[in-house]
C-alpha positions in Angstrom: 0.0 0.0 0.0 1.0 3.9 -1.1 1.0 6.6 0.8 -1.5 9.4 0.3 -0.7 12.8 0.6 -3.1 15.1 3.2 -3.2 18.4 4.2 -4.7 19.8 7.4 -7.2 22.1 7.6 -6.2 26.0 8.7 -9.8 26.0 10.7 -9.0 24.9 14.5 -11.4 24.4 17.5 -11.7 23.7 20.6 -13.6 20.0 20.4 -12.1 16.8 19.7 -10.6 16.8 15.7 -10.5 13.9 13.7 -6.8 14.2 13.9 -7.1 13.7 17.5 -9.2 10.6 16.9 -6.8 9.1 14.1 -3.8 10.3 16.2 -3.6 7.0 18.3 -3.5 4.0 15.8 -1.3 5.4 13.4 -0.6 8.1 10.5 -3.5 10.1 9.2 -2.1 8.9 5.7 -1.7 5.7 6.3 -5.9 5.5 7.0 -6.7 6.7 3.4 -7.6 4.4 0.7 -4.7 3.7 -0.8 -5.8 0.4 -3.4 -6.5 2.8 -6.6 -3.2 4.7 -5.7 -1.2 2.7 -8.2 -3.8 2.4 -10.7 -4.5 6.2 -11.2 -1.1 7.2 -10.3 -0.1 5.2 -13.5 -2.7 7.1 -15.6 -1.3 10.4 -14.1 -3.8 11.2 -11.4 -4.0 10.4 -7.9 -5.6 10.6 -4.7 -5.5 12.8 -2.0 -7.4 13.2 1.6 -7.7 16.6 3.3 -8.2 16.3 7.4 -11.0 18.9 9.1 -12.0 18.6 12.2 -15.5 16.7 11.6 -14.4 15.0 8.7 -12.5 13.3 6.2 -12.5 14.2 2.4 -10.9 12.1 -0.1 -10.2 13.4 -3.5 -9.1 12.0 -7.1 -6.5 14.3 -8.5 -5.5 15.1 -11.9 -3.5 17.1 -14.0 -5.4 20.0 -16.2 -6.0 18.7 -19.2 -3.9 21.9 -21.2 -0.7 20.6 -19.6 -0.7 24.4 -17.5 -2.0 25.6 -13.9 -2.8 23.4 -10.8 -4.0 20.3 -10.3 -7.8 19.5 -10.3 -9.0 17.9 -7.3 -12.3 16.3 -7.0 -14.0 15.0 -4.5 -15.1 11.4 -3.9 -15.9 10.3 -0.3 -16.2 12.1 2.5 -15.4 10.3 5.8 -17.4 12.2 9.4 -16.6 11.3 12.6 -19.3 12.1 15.5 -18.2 13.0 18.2 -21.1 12.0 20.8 -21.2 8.5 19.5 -17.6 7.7 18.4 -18.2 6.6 15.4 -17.7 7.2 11.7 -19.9 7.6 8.4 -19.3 7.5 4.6 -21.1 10.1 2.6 -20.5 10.2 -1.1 -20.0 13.5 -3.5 -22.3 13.7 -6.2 -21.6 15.5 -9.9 -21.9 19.1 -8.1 -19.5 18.0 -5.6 -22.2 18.1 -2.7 -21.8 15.0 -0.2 -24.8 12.3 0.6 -25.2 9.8 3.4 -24.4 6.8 2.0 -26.6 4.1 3.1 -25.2 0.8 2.3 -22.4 0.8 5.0 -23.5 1.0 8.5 -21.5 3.5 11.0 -18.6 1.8 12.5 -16.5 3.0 15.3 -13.7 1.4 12.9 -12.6 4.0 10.5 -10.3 1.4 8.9 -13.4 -0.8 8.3 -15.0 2.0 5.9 -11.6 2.8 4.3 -11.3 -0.9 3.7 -14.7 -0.5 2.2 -14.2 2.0 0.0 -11.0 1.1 -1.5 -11.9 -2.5 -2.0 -14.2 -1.3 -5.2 -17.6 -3.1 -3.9 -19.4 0.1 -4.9 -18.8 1.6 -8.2 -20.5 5.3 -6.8 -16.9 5.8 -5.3 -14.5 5.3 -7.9 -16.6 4.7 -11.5 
């Protein structure tokens, strides 16, 4: 498994993050979905998570398609944590980039469980 690149949030507060919840069992990379790494990374795109407190997104990256300018980064899954109940839920991004609860995978207290989940492929609405 491949390492993802993530990038921390500026915003701050005062509750628990998500990087606090991650923080014990290992990297906050090493938690993304890393399967479809090597796949896209051969096509020249990639994958990408960005930490918030809340939440986890996970993005496909690509390069513009003129050669020029940044990368575009859109966004696939979004992993939330809840605070109150310790666990976490998937929620999917649609073609306006808007996120939906996605129903077909209980919460788990096991983030690693979802990430498994989605980087395993069972659901095409993830990754096409």
């Amino acid at each position: 498994m491949t390492r993802l690149r993530c990038q921390r949030s500026r915003a701050r507060s005062a509750r628990s993050s998500v990087n606090d919840v991650l923080k014990p069992d290992t990297s906050v990379s090493a938690k993304c979905p890393e399967s479809r790494h090597s796949l896209r990374a051969s096509r020249g795109s990639g994958v990408e998570c960005e930490i918030a407190d809340g939440h986890v997104t996970i993005f496909e990256a690509r390069p513009p398609w003129d050669g020029g300018g940044d990368w575009i980064r859109t966004p696939i899954v979004r992993l939330r944590y809840v605070g109150t109940t310790g666990q976490w839920s998937i929620y999917w991004a649609d073609r306006h980039s808007r996120f939906h609860e996605y129903t077909r995978k209980r919460p788990t207290k096991r983030v690693q469980t979802l990430l498994d989940y989605i980087g395993s492929g069972a659901d095409p609405i993830f990754w096409g």
